[in-house]
N, C-alpha and C positions, 0 to 999 in steps of 0.2 A: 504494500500500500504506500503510496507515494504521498506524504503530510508536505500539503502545498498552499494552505490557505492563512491569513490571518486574519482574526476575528477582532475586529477595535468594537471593545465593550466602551459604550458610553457615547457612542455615533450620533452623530447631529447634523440635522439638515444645513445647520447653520454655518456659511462658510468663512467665517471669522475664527472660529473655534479651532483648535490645534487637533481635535479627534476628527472633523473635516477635511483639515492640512493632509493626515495621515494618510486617510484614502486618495487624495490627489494624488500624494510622494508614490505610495503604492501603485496605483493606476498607472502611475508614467512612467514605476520600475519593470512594468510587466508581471505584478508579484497582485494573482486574485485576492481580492479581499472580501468578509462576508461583517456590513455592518450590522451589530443588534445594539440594542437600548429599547427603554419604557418609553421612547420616542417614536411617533410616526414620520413615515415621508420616504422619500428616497438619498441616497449617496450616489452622485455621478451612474445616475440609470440601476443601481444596485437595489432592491428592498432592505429597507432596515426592520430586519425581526425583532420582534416583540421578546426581549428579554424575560418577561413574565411566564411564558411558556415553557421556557429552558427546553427550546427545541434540539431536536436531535440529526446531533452535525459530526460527518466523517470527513478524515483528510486537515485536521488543524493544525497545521506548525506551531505557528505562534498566535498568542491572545497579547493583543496590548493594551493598555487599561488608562481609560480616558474620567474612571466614577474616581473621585474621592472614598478614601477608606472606609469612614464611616453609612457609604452606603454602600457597600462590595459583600459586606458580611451573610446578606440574604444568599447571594449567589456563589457564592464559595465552592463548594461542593459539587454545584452543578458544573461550573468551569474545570474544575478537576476532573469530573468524570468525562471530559472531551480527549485528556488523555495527551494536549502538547505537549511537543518539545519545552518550549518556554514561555511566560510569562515574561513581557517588557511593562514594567510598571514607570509611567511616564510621569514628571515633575507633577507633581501634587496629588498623584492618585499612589503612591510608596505606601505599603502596607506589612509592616514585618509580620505579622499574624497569618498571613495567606502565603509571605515568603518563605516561613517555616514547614508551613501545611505543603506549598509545593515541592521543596527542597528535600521533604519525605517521600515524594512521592515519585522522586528520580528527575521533575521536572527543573529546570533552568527557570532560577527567578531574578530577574536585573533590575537595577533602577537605573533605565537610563530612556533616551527619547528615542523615539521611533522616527523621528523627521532627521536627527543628525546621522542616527547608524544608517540608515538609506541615504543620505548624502554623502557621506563618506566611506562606504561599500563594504559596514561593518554588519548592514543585514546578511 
């Protein structure tokens, strides 16, 4: 199975926002991305799933993480059970409680941006 996709948790129609930036940097890397959040609307022609569901997604590299800490806690569990490579927890959403939980779990947990390691070809 070939783990090709990244999941930005916390995706927003809004193109000011740096979880927006991310799917652009993505998009223009060649690198599919699947946005969800408790947000409706689309990302550059993408649907953004309803996180509420904790639908059920094969193929995730990476999840990178656009929620603040203290709203990531609900979904914990579910993001683990997709089973990535790694977690990029991005400037303000750094959670050492789910860094722990992934780091048990064989996953790669980082704090760093997703807009500079795609700029710099550290994705």
């Amino acid at each position: 199975m070939n783990k090709d996709k990244t999941l930005i948790v916390g995706a927003t129609t809004n193109p000011t926002r740096y979880a927006y930036a991310a799917a652009e940097f993505l998009k223009r890397a060649g690198k599919p991305f699947i946005p969800i959040s408790i947000k409706k609307g689309t990302v550059l022609g993408e649907k953004i799933l309803d996180l509420r569901s904790k639908p059920n997604l094969d193929n995730v590299h990476t999840i990178t993480m656009y929620m603040n800490e203290r709203h990531q806690e609900e979904w914990e569990d579910y993001l683990l059970s997709l089973k990535p490579e790694r977690i990029i927890f991005s400037p303000g959403a750094q959670n050492p409680r789910l860094t722990r939980k992934a780091s048990e779990a064989g996953i790669e947990a980082i704090n760093a941006c997703t807009l500079v390691m795609i700029n710099t070809g550290q994705y």
